[in-house]
SEMAR-465013 format. One record per residue (C-alpha): x, y, z; residue in three letters; residue number from 0. Coordinates in nm, 3 decimals, padded with zeros to 5 digits, always signed. Example, Ala and Ser with C-alpha at 12.3 -4.5 7.8 and 13.67 -1.06 7.14 Angstrom:
residues 2
- east; north; up; lumdo; pakol
- +01.230; -00.450; +00.780; ALA; 0
- +01.367; -00.106; +00.714; SER; 1
end
This chain:
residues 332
- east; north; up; lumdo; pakol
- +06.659; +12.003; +04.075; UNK; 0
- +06.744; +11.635; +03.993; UNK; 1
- +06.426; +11.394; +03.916; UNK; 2
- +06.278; +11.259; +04.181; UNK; 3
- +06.372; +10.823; +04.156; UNK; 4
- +06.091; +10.559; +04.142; UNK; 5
- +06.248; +10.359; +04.421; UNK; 6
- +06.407; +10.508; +04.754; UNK; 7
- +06.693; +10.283; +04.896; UNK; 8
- +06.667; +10.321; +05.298; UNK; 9
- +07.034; +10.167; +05.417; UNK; 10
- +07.263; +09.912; +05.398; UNK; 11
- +07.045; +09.607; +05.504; UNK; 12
- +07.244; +09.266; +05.533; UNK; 13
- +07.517; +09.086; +05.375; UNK; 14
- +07.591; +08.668; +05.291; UNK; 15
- +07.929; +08.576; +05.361; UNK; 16
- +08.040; +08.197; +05.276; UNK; 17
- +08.264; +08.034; +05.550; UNK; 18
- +08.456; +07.689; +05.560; UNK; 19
- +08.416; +07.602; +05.923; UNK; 20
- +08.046; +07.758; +06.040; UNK; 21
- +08.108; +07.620; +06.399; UNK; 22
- +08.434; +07.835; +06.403; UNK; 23
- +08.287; +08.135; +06.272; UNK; 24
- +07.976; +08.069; +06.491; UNK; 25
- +08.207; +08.073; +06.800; UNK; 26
- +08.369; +08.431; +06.644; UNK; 27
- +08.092; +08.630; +06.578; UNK; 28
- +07.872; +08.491; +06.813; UNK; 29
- +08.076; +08.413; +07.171; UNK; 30
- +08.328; +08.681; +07.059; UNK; 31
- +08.186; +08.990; +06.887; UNK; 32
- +07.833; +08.908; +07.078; UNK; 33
- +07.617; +08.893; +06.751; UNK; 34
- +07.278; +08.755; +06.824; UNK; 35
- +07.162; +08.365; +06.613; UNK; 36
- +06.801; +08.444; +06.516; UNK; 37
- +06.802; +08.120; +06.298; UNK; 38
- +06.996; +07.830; +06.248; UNK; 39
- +06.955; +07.570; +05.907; UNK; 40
- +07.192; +07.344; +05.770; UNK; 41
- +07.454; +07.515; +05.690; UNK; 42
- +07.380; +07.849; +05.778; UNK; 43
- +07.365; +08.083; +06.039; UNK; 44
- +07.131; +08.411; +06.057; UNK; 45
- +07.313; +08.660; +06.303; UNK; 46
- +07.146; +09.013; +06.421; UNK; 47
- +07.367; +09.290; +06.667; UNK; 48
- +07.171; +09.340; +07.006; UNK; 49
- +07.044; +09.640; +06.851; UNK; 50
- +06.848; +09.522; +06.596; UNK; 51
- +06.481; +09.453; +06.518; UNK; 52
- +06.536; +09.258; +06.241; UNK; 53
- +06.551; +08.887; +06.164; UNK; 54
- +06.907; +08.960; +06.012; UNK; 55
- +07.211; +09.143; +05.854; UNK; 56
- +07.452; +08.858; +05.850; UNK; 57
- +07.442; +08.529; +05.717; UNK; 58
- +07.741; +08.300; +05.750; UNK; 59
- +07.661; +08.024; +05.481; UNK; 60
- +07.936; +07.689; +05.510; UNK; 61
- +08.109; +07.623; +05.170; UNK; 62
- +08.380; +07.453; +05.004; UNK; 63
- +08.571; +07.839; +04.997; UNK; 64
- +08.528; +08.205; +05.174; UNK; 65
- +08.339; +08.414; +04.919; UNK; 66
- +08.073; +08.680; +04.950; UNK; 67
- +07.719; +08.583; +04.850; UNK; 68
- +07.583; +08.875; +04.813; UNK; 69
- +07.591; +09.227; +04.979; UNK; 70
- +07.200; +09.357; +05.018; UNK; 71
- +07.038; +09.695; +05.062; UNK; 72
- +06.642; +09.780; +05.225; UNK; 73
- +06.432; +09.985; +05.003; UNK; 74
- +06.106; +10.187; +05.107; UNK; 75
- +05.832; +10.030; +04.933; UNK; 76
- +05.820; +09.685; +04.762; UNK; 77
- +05.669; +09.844; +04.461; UNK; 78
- +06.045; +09.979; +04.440; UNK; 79
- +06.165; +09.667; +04.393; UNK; 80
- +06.028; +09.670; +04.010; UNK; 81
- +06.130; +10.049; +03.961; UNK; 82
- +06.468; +09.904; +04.055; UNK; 83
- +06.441; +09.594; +03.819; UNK; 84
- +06.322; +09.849; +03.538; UNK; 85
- +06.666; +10.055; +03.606; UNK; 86
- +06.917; +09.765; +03.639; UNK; 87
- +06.743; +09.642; +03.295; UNK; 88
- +06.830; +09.958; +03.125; UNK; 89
- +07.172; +09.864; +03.229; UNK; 90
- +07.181; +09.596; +03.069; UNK; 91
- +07.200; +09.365; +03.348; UNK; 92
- +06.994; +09.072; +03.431; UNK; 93
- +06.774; +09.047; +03.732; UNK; 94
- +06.581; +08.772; +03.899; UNK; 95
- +06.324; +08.820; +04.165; UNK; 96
- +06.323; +08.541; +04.453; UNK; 97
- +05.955; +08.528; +04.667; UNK; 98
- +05.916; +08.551; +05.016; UNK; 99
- +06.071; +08.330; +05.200; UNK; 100
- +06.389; +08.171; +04.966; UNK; 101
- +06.597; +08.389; +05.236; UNK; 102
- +06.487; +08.299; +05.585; UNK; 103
- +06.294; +08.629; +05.755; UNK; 104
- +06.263; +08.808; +05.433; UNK; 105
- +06.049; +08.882; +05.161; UNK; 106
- +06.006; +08.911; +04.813; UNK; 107
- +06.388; +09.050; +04.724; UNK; 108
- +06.536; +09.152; +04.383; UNK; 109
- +06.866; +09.046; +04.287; UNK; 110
- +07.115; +09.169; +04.045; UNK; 111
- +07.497; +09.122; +03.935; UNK; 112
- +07.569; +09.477; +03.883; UNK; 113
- +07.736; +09.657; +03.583; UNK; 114
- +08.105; +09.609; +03.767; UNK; 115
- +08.054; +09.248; +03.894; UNK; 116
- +07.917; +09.324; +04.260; UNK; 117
- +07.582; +09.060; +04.375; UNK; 118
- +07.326; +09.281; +04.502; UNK; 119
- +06.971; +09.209; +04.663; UNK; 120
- +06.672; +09.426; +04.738; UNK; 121
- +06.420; +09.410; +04.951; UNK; 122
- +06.171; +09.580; +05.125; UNK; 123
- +06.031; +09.365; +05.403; UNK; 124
- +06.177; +09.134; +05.662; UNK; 125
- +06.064; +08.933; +05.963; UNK; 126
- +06.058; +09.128; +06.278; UNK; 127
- +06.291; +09.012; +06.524; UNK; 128
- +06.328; +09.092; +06.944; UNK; 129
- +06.567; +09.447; +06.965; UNK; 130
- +06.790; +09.339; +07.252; UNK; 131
- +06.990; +09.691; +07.309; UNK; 132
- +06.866; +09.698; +07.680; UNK; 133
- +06.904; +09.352; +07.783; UNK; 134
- +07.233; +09.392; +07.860; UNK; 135
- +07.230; +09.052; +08.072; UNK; 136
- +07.154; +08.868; +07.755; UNK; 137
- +07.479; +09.027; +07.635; UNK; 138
- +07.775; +08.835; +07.499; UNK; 139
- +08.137; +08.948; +07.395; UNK; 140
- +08.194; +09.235; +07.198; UNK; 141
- +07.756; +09.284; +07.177; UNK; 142
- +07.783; +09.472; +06.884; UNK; 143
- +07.491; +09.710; +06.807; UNK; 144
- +07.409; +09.681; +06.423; UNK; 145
- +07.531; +09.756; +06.033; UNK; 146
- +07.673; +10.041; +05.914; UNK; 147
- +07.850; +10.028; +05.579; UNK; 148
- +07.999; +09.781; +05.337; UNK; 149
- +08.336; +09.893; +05.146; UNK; 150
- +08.418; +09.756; +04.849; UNK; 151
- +08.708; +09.769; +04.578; UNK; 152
- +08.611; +09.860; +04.265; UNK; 153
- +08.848; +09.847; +03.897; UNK; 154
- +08.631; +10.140; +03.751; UNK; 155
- +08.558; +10.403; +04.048; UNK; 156
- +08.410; +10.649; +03.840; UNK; 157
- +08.135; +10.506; +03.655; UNK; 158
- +08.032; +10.291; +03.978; UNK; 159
- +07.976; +10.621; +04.194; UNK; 160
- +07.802; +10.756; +03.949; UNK; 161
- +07.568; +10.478; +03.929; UNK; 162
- +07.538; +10.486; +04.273; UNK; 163
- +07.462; +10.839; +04.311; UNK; 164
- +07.305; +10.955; +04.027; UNK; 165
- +07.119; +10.613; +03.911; UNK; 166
- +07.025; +10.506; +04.311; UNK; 167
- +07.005; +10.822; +04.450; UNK; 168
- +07.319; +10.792; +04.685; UNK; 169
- +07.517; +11.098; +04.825; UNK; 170
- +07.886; +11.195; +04.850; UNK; 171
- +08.016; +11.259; +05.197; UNK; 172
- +08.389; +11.304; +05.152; UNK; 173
- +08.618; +11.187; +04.908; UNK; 174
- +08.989; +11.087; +04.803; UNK; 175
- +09.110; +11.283; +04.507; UNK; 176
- +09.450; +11.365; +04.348; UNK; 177
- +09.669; +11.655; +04.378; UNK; 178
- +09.793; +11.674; +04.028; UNK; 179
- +09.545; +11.775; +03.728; UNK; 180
- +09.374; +11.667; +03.607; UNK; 181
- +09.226; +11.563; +03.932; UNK; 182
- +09.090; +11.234; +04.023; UNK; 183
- +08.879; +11.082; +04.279; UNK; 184
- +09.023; +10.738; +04.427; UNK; 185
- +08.802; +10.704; +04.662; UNK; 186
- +08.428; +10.798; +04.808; UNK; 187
- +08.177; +10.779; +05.055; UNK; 188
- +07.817; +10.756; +04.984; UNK; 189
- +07.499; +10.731; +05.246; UNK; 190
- +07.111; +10.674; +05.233; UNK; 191
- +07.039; +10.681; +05.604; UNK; 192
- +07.214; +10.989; +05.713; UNK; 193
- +07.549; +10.937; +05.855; UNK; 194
- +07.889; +10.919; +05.693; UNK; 195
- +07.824; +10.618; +05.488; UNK; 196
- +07.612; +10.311; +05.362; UNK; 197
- +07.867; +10.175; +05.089; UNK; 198
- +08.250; +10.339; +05.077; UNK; 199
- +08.431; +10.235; +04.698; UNK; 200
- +08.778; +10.235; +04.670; UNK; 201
- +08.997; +10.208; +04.332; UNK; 202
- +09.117; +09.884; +04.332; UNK; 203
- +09.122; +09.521; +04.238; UNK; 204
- +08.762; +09.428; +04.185; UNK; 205
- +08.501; +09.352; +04.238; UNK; 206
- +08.611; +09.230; +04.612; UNK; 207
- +08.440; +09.346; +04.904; UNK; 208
- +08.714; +09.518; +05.147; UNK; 209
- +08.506; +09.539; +05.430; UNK; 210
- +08.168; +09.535; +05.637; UNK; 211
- +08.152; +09.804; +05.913; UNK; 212
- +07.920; +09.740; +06.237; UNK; 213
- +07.804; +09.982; +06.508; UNK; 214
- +07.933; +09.976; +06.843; UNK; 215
- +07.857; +10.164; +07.146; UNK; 216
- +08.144; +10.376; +07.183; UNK; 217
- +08.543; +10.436; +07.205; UNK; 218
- +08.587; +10.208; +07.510; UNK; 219
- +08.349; +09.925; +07.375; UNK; 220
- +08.600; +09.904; +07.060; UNK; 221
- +08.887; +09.896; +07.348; UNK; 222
- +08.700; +09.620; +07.541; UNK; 223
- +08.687; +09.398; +07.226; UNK; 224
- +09.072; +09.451; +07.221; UNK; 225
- +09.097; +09.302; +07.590; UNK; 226
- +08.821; +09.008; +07.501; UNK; 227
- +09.045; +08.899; +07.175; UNK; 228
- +09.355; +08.920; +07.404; UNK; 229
- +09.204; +08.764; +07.693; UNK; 230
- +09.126; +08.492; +07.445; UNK; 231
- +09.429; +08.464; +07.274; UNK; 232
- +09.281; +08.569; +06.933; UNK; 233
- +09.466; +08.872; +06.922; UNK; 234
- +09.597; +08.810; +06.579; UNK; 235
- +09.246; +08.869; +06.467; UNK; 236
- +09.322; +09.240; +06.481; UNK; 237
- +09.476; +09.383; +06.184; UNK; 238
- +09.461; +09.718; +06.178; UNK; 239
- +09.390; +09.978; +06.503; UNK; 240
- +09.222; +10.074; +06.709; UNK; 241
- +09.259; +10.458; +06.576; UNK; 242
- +09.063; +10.730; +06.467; UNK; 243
- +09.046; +10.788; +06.062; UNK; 244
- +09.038; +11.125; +05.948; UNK; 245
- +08.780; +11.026; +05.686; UNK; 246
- +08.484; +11.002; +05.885; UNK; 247
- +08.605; +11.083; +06.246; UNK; 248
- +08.539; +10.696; +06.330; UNK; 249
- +08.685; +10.504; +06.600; UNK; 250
- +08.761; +10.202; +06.424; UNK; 251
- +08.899; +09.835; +06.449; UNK; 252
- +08.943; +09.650; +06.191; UNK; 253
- +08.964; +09.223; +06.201; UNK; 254
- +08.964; +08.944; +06.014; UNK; 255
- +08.732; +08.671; +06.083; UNK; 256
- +08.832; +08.277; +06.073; UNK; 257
- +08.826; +08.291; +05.726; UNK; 258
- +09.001; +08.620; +05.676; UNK; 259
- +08.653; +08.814; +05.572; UNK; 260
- +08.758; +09.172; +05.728; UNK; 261
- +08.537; +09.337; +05.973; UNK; 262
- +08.528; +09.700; +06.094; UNK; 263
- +08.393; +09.802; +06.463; UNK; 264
- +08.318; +10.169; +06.391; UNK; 265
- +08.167; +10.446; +06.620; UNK; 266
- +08.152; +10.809; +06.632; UNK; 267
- +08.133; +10.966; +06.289; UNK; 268
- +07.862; +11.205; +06.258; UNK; 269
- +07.504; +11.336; +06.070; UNK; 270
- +07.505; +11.420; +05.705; UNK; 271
- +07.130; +11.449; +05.694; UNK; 272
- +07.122; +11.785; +05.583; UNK; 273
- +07.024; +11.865; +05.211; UNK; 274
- +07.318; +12.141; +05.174; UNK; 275
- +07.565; +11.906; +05.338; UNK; 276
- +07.906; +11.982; +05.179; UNK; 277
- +08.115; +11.707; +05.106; UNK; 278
- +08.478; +11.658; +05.248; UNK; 279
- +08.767; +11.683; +05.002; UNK; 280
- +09.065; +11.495; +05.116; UNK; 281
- +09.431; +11.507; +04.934; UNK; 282
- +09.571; +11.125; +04.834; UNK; 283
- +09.912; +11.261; +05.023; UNK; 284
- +09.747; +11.328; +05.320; UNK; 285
- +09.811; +11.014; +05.575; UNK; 286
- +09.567; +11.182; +05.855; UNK; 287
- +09.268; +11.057; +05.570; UNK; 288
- +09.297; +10.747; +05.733; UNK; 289
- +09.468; +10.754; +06.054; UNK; 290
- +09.389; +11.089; +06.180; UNK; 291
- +09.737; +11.032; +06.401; UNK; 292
- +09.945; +10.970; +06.122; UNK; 293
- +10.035; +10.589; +06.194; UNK; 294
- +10.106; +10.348; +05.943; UNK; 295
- +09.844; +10.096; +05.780; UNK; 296
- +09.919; +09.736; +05.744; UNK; 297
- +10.028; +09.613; +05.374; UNK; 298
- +09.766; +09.334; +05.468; UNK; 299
- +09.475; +09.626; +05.470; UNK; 300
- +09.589; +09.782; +05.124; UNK; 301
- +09.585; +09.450; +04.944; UNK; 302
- +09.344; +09.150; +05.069; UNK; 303
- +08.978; +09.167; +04.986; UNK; 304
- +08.664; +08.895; +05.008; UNK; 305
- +08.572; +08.819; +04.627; UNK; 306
- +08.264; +08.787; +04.563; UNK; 307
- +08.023; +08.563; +04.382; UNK; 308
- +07.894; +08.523; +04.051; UNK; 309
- +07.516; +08.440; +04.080; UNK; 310
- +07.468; +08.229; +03.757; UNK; 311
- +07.762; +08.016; +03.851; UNK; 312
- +07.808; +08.050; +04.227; UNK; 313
- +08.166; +08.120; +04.127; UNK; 314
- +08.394; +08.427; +04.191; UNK; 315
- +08.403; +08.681; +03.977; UNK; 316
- +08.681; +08.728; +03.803; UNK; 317
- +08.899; +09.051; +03.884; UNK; 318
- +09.031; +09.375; +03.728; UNK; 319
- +09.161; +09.683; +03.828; UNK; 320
- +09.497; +09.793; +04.006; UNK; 321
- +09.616; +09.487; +04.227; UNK; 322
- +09.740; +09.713; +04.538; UNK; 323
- +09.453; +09.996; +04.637; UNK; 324
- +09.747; +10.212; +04.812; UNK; 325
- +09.922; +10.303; +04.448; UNK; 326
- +09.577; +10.354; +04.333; UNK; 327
- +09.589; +10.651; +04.604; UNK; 328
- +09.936; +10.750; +04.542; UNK; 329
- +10.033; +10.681; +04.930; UNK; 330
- +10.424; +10.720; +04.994; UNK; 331
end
């Protein structure tokens, strides 16, 4: 058996996206997808799905450029917060704890620029806020029910899932891997909560983020949102679907927001909670992997990621890796 960790990471928890216009992304994620304002400070926005009971798992932050502040995970305990600090250190990578407070609703967090360039925060405890999921009059737009995942491109997939699984205790769901030997993963799904995924990496440019996936109700709720971005003539929002990926069994939709950060609507994968769950092997020639009917993804999909930011310098990071993610997974 593998060591027990120190720390226990519980889910995906929130993520900081910066935004040039916050009243036009207000009116987006807010009027459109139906995300819920908790707070509002200068400059920044803290959003919640109706299903939610916490203070937040987006914050739209107005700046000069879109960038992504920082993606942020919940662990168990807040003691785990200096079990984590003690790993990331033997990384070689320097931490900074903030104190309760320095993000609106939450407390003490740990953050970190991981080994591959990526911003990351921990925390244990945040503000309660008012779960909404049944006040379906209070309902706006798309009402979108909570996080899922992030998805990210990374330049060095292998020795960023095995930090992820082996030094944070993620596990493998399914996977991309080559035909030809010697084989080799270009993709993979990992979870904490139990269902196909809390953070998907893809070989790729990085570090960019490629993604953040939110829960929805069901199949015709992602439809709906199709007829509410039509209705409002914001259909060129959509980039990719709706569909069903193979990877996963999702129902997804993918947009981009005013500022071209991509968001997934995603329903109907399934449990992984069991210990002997066997992960899902699929071939990098196989096209159903991520359109289980076999139509054709958008170049736009394959090549455009948020980058993110440096926390020292509030800059982006700079880049690495292949510059188109399908070559990395030999699609023809």
């Amino acid at each position: 058996m593998k060591p027990e960790l120190p720390f226990s990471v519980v889910r995906a928890g929130h993520a900081e996206l910066r935004v040039r216009d916050l009243a036009a992304s207000r009116a987006f994620y807010e009027e459109i997808l139906g995300f819920v304002v908790t707070e509002e400070r200068d400059g920044q926005l803290f959003l919640r799905g109706v299903e939610e009971r916490h203070h937040h798992s987006l914050v739209l932050t107005e700046a000069d450029a879109p960038l992504v502040s920082h993606l942020a995970f919940r662990v168990a305990e807040e003691d785990h917060l200096d079990a984590l600090a003690s790993y990331f250190e033997s990384l070689g990578c320097r931490v900074q704890f903030v104190e309760p407070g320095t993000e609106p609703g939450q407390g003490r967090a740990l953050r970190v620029q991981d080994p591959f360039g990526f911003p990351l925060e921990f925390y244990a405890e945040m503000q309660q806020a008012e779960c909404l999921l049944q006040k379906y009059h209070l309902h706006k737009g798309a009402g979108v029910r909570r996080l899922d995942h992030f998805n990210c491109f990374v330049s060095d997939l292998a020795r960023c899932e095995q930090m992820w699984r082996e030094g944070l205790g993620f596990r493998l769901t399914e996977y991309v891997e080559t035909d030809d030997e010697p084989r080799a993963k270009k993709a993979v799904w990992l979870h904490r909560k139990g269902n196909v995924h809390d953070l998907a990496l893809m070989e790729g440019l990085g570090p960019r983020l490629h993604h953040i996936g939110f829960w929805m109700d069901d199949v015709v709720s992602i439809i709906r949102v199709c007829d509410i971005l039509g209705g409002a003539e914001l259909h060129t929002h959509i980039e990719r679907g709706p569909g069903r990926h193979g990877i996963s069994n999702a129902f997804f939709l993918y947009l981009r927001d005013p500022d071209g950060h991509r968001i997934e609507l995603y329903t109907s994968d399934y449990l992984t909670v069991d210990p002997d769950h066997e992960p899902i092997r699929w071939s990098a020639r196989d096209p159903r992997r991520q359109t289980l009917w076999g139509h054709q993804t958008p170049e736009s999909w394959w090549r455009d990621g948020s980058p993110v930011m440096d926390w020292d310098s509030e800059a982006p990071v700079a880049l690495s890796g292949a510059t188109d993610a399908r070559a990395a997974t030999y699609i023809k």
